[in-house]
N, C-alpha and C positions, 0 to 999 in steps of 0.2 A: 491784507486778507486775514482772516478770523483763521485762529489757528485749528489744524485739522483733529485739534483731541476735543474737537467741542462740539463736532457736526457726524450722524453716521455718515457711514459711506457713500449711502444713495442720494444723501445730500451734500457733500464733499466731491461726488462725481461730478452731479450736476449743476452745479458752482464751478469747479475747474476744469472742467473737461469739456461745458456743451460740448598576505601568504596565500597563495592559491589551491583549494581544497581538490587537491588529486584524488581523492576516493572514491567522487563520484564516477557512476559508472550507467548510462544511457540506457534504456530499458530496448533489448534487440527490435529491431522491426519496423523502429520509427524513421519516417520521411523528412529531408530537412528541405523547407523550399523556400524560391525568392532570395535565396542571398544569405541572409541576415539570421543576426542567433548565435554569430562566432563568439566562445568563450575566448578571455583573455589569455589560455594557454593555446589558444587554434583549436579544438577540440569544439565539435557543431552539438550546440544545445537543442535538441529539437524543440518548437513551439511549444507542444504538450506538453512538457517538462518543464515549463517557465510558473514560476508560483507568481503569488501578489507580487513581492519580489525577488527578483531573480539574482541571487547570495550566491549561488555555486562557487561564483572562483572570488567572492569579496573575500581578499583576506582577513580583514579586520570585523568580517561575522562570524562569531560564537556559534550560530544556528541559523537554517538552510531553511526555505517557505518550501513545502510540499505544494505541487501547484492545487489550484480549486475543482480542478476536474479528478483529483485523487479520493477528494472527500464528502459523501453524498452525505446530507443531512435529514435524517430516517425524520417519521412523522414524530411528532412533539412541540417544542416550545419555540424554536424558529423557522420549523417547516412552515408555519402559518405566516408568515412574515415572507418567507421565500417565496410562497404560492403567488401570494397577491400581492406582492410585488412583481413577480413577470406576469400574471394574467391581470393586471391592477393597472399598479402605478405607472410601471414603464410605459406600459397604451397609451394610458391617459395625459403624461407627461408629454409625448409626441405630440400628440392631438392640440394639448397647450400653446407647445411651442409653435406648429404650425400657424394655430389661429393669432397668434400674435405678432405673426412677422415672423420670426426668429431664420426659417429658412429663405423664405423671399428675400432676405438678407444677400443671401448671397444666387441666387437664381437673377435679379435684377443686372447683377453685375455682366451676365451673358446675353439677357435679353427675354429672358423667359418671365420676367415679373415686371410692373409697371409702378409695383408699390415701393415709397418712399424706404431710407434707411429709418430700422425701428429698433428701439429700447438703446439701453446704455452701451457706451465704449465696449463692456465685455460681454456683450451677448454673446458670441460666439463661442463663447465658453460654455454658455451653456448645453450647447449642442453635445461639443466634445465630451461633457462629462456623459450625458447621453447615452453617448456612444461608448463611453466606458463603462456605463452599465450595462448596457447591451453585450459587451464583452464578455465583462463578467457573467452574465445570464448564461450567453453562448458557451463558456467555457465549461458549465455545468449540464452541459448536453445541448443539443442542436433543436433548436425552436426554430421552425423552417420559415414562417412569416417573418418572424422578426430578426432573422437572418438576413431575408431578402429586405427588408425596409432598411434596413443597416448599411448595406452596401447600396442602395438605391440614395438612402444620406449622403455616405461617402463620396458617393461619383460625382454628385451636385457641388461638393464642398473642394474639392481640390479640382474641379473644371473653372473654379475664380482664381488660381495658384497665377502670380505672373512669373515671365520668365527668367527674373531675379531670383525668384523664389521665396518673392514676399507673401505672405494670404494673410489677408484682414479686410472684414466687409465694414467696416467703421471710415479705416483713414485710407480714403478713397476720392475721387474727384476732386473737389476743391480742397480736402484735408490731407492731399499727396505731401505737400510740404511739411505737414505737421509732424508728420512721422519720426519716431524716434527722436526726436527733440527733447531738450532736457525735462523740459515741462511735460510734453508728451509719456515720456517713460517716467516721471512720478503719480501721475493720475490716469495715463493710458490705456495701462493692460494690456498694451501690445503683447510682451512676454507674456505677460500669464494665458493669455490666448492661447499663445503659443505651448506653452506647456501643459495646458490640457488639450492640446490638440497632440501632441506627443502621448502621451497621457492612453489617453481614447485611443491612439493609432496602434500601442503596446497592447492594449487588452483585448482591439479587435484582431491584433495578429495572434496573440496567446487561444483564443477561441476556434480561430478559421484557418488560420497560416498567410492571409492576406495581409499582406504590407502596405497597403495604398497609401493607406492616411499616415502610419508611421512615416513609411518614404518622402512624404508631403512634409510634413515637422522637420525629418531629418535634412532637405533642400533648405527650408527656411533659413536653417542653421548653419549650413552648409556655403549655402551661395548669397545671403543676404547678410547674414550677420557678422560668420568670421572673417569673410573678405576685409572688414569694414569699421569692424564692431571690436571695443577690446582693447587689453594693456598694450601698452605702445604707443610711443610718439607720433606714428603716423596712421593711428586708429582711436577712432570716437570713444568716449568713453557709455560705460553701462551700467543704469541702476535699475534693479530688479520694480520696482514699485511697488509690487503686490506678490510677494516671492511666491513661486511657484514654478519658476523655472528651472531653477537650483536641482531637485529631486527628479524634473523630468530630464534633464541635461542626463543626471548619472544613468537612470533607468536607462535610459537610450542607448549609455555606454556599455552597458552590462548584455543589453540585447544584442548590440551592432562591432562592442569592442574598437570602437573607435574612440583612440584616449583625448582625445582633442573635449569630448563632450565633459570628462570630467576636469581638465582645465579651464574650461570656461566658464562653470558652477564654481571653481576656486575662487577665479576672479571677480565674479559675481558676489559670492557672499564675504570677499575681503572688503569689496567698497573701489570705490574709483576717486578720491580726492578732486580730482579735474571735474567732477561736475558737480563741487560749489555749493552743495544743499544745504541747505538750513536746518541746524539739529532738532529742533521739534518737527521739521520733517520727516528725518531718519529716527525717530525717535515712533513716529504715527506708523510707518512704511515698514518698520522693523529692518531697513537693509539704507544701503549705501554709507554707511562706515562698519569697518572690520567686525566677522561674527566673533571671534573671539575677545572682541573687549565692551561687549554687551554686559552689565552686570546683573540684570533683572528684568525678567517678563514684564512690556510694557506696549503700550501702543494699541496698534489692531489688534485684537487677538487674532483671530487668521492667521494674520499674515505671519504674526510671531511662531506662529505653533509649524504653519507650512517651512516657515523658516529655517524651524529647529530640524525639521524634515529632512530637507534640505541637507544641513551641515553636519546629521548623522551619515548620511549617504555619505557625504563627502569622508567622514571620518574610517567610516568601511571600508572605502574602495584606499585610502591614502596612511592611515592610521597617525595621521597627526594629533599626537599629544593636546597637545591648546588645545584643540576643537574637542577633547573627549573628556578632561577638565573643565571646559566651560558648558557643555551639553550637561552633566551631572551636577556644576553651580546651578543649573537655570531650572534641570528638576526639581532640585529640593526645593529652592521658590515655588514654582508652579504645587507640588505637593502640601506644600507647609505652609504658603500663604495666598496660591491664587485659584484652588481648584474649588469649586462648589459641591457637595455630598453625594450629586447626581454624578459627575466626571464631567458638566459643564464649567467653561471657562468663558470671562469675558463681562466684566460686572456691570460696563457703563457702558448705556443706551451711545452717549456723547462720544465719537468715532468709533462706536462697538468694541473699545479698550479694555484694558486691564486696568482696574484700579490701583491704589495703594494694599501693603500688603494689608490682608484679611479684612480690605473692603469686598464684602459679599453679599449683599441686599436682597433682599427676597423677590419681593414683587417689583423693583426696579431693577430689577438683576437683567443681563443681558442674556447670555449662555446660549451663544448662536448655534443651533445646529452646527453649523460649516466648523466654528469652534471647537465641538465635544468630535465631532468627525477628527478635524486637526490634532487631538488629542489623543485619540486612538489611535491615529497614522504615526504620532510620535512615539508614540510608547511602543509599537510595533520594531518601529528600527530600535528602538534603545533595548527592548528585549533581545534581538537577533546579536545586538553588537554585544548587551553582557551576561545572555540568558540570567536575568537575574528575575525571579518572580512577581518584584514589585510592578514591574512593569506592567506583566499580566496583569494583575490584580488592579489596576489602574484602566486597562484596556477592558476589562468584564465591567467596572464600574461605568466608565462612560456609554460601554455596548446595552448594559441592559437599561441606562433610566435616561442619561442625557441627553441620547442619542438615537433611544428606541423611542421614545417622547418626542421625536421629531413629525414623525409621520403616522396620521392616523388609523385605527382598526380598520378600518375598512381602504385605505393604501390610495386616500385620494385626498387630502387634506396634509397641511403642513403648516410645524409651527417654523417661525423664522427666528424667532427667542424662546426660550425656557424657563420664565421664570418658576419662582419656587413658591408663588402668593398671586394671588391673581384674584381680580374680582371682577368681574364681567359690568357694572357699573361704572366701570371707566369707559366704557365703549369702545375697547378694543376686543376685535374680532382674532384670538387667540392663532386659528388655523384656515388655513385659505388653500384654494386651490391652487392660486397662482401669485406669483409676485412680481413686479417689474425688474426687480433687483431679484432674479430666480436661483439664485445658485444653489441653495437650502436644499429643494426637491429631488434637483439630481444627482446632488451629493449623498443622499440620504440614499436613493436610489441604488448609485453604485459598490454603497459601503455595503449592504444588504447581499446584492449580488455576488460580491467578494466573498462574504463570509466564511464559505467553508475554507478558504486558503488562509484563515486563521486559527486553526484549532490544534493545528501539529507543527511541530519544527524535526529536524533531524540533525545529527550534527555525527560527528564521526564516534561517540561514543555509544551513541540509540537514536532515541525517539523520545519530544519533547510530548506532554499534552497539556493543554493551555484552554479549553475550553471544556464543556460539559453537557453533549445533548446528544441524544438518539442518532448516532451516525455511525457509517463505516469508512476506514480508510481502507484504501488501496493502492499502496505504493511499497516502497522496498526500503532497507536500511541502504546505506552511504555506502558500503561494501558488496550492492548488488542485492541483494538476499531479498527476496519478494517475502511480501508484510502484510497482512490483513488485522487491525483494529477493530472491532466492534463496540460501542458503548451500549448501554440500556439502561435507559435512567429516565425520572422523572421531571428530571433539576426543569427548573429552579425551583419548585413545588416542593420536591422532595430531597432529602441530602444523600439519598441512598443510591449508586453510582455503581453499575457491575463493568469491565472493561476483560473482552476475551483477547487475547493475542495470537495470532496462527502466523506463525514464521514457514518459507516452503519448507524449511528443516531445521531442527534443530538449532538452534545460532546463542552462543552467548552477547547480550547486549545489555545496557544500563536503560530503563523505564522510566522516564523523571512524571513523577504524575507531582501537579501542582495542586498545593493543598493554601485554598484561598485565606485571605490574611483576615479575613472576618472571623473562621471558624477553628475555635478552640478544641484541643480536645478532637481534633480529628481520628479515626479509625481506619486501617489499610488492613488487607491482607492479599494473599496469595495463597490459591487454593485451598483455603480456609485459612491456612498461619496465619497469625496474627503477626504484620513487619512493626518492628518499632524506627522512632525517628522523625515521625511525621511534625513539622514546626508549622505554625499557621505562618502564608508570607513567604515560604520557601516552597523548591521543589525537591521531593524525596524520591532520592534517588534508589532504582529497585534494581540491582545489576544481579543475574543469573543465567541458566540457560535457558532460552523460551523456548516452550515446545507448543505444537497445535494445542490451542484450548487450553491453555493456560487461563485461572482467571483473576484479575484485581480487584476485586471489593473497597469499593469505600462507604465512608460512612460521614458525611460532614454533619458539626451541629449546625441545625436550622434554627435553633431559640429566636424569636423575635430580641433584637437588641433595642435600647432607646439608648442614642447616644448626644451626646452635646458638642458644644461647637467652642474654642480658643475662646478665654474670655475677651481676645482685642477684637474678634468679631461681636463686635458691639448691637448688632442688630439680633445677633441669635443668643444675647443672655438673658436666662432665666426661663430658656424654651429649649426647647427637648429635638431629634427628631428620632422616628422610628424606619428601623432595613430589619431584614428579615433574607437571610441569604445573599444573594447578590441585589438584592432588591431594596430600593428607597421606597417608602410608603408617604403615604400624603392624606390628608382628609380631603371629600368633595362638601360642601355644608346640602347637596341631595341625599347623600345616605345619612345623613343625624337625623334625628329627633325632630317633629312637629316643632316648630319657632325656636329652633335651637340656629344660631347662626355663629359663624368661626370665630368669627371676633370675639364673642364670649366665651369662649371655652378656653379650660387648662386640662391638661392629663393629670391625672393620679400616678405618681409614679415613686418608690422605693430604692432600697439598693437590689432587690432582688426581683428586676419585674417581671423576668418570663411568665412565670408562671400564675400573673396576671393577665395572659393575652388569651380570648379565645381565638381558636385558626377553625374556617371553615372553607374549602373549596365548593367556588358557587359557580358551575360550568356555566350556567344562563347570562353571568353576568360579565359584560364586558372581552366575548370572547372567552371565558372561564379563566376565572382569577380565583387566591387563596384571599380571600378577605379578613383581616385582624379587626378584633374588638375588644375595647380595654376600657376600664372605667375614668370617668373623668368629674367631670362640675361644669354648670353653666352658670355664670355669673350675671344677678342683674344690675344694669345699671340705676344706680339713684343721682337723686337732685342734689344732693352733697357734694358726687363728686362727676356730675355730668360737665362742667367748665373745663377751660381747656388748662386751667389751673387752680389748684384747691386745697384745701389745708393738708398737710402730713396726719394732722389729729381727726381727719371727718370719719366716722361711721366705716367701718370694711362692708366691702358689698355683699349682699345677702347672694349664696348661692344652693343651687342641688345637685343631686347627683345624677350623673348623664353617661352613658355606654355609649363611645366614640367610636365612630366606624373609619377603616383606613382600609385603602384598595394600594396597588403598587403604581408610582408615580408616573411609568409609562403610558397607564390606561386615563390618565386624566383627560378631562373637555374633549372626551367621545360623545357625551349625550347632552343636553340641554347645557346652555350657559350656567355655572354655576361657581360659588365662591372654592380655592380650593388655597391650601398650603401646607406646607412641609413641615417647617418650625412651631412647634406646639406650645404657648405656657405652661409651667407647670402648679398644678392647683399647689394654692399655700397650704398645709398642714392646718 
């Protein structure tokens, strides 16, 4: 068989497959129901109080998730992404997955469908994730239809549960035997099913308090696998295939306090010897030999990033050294030689891999959605575990280009790569609405919906802030103390940032406001003072007594930057690219010039080019975006040097002078097919 670093996944399928933080203090009033929720000291977490993740008593997190229902996101620059996303895409996604099978999947298995089994080994997953956006949705306040469609999902999907507590609508009938098998669990996706169905059953209980679908995960676990499953001479061995079970194991444990879940993510991301795999296997799979003796991001990227996922969890709830030495070796790779400018990861199309370091191709670039997602989720735990700011600043990078770039203006289109070059004369159709291999959409979906559960942390010294848009919090410091947050800002438009604090009293506490690692030369204050201290890339820590109406002033530069890429990224020397805040810019060749096309163009650029950029916000366009214009050259080609080889000494090509237009790289191939890229040349002097 052809090795799996040379096939995507959709073709790989279908080829092998046919200290415990005692400070926290509960907010009076709340219900705890169904069971489930016990912290690891016995003290009952209510639902509502469960964030993205649920850190309370991990000892080994630095910082605590406020959950998403704490933090409503005021009108501005992601409300419009929130909106149409639950009145948009979630619809529309159901609607998809309907007409394509996806829940006849499992309705057949009772008798209610006639229709054959449809799409790949892991459809089912795409339900679940679904359903964790719908969570997420829910948990941001009660949408009563899609409430009820939720639970009308739910009741269909765990009525195929058998009484093993196996559920998968794939290995079924004549593929009973196939199950679990070693081959099975390297191309299967059994587990990963499983773990977004864990996944999906946490965020519909963090929204409703209904445990259905978790209870449904937590049996699979339960009575199918640890009977069975697992270290030990008289137990099968297990390899994750496509890690994703790792990180729902812990959640689970965090939720239910049942330590068995995070022994079995031990074992799981140690590797199992006894099942004999093939090191460009584990190699492709990211798992089944030990996570700590991994030296470098390679493989799937998914699967690597869900991985790392994974074995921070592991590291929170255990604080095993190894794992928190090799989770920060495999950052600075991932930072230093495999991340793309957007926060995409994932350079080759060939198994959707990571390349060599600072292989990073533009228009052959991969940069899966599910990838710059996986990236975000990582840098999420690695923030909590060392509140250290890089991390943020890596999570705003992937949220606003790589990731935002996934799903179109209008919340019904989706890209499934991102490259950073693209030309619509290849004949690929950039954004779709659907895909057989769908995981993209609803990933996309539920990161969106999550959102406000990432903009604060808390920890026992204050309050972290980590993102920047029109919102309020409503939750309380770690010592009880009710807390209200207000931001008022224009970001990412504008760098100017006001943030009110209303404590119910008086409270001394430390403010970490994070001053992004773009922006030089940052400004802070309080109540007019000017604080000093601010380092770009760090969080400046604001410790006093806060009283109602306190206010923090910032001030970030926005200068448009042009920044360049390592010279061993060999595709990006002697090209430029342009960000502006949090934002990567791009050219489309529909905003240039009459018969100006990108291929001919370089930037004009200096050691000093801000203050060669015009900025103009143009609301009509593209959902209102700040559009840059900068000068540049279009170059024509001549007969001298039109061969695809030509003398050193021919003629330089004759060019003029051309005003290049750049939108922010989110908004690209919303309107007509046209050419677009990132990497600029830069005109010769």
């Amino acid at each position: 068989m052809k090795s799996t670093r040379n096939v995507t996944r959709r073709k790989f399928i279908a080829t092998t497959a046919a200290a415990a933080a005692t400070s926290y203090l509960a907010r009076p009033g709340m219900s705890y129901a169904f069971g489930v929720g016990r912290a690891v000291d016995g003290t009952n977490l209510p639902w509502q109080d469960q964030g993205v993740l649920n850190l309370t008593n991990s000892p080994y997190a630095n910082l605590h998730s406020v959950p998403v229902r704490a933090v409503t996101i005021e009108e501005g620059f992601w409300s419009k992404r929130q909106k149409i996303n639950v009145e948009r895409s979630i619809p529309t996604m159901r609607e998809q997955l309907e007409n394509h099978g996806r829940m006849d999947n499992y309705r057949r298995l009772v008798g209610k469908s006639k229709e054959p089994q449809k799409g790949p080994v892991y459809s089912d997953s795409d339900i679940y994730k679904w359903i964790e956006a719908s969570g997420f949705a829910l948990q941001s306040g009660d949408i009563p239809k899609l409430h009820s469609l939720t639970a009308s999902m739910i009741k269909e999907v765990v009525a195929v549960q058998e009484p093993s507590g196996y559920l998968n609508t794939y290995y079924i009938e004549d593929k009973v035997s196939q199950r679990m098998l070693t081959h099975s669990q390297e191309v299967g996706h059994e587990l990963y099913n499983l773990g977004h169905m864990i996944q999906g059953g946490i965020a519909y209980y963090r929204a409703t308090g209904d445990s259905t679908l978790m209870d449904a995960g937590a049996k699979m676990v339960d009575e199918f696998l640890l009977p069975d499953f697992g270290r030990g001479p008289d137990k099968k061995p297990i390899v994750s295939g496509h890690p994703e079970i790792e990180m729902s194991l812990i959640e689970l444990y965090r939720t239910t306090g049942n330590k068995k879940y995070v022994e079995l993510a031990g074992y799981i991301l140690q590797g199992d010897a006894r099942m004999g795999i093939e090191r460009r296997h584990t190699i492709y799979m990211y798992s089944g030999t030990p996570f700590t003796q991994r030296t470098r991001l390679e493989g799937h990227a998914v699967r690597a990033m869900y991985a790392c996922c994974g074995a921070t969890d592991y590291y929170m709830e255990t604080g095993d050294r190894t794992y928190w030495r090799m989770l920060n070796h495999l950052w600075e790779d991932l930072s230093q030689h495999q991340m793309y400018i957007t926060g995409g990861v994932g350079a080759r199309a060939a198994g959707e891999a990571f390349g060599e370091p600072y292989e990073l191709p533009n228009a052959q670039g991969y940069g899966e959605s599910c990838a710059a997602i996986g990236n975000m989720m990582w840098n999420w735990r690695m923030l909590a575990a060392s509140g250290e700011a890089k991390h943020a600043d890596v999570i705003e990078r992937a949220l606003y280009n790589g990731i935002n770039s996934g799903m179109s203006l209008d919340g019904a289109l989706y890209c499934y790569r991102n490259p950073l070059a693209f030309d619509p004369d290849s004949g690929e159709t950039i954004r779709n609405p659907w895909y057989d291999t769908t995981c993209c959409p609803p990933n996309l979906e539920r990161t969106l919906a999550s959102l406000p559960g990432y903009f604060y942390s808390t920890s026992g010294d204050g309050v972290y802030v980590h993102l920047y848009d029109n919102s309020l919090l409503d939750w309380h410091l770690e010592n009880g103390t009710a807390l209200k947050i207000r931001q008022k800002t224009n970001y990412p438009w504008d760098g100017a940032t006001e943030i009110v604090l209303t404590p119910a009293q008086p409270t001394e506490f430390t403010f970490f406001v994070r001053i992004p690692g773009w922006s030089d030369n940052a400004k802070v204050s309080v109540n007019g003072k000017s604080i000093a201290g601010a380092v770009a890339g760090q969080y400046l820590p604001i410790r006093r007594k806060w009283s109602a109406g306190d206010a923090v002033t910032l001030q970030f530069n926005m200068a448009p930057q042009i920044l360049e890429a390592n010279a061993q990224v060999t595709e990006n020397y002697g090209r430029v690219a342009v960000q502006r805040g949090p934002l990567v810019y791009c050219m489309e060749q529909i905003d240039q010039g009459d018969g100006v096309a990108l291929k001919d163009v370089a930037l004009s650029a200096d050691r000093a080019p801000s203050a060669k950029f015009e900025e103009k916000f143009d609301k009509e366009l593209l959902g209102g975006v700040l559009v840059l214009r900068h000068n540049g050259a279009v170059y024509e080609e001549t007969a001298d040097r039109g061969s695809l080889y030509f003398s050193h000494n021919a003629p330089p090509p004759k060019s003029r002078p051309v005003q290049l237009t750049f939108i922010p790289y989110y908004a690209w191939a919303n309107r007509v097919p046209t050419p677009m890229q990132v990497w600029t040349p830069v005109a010769k002097a």
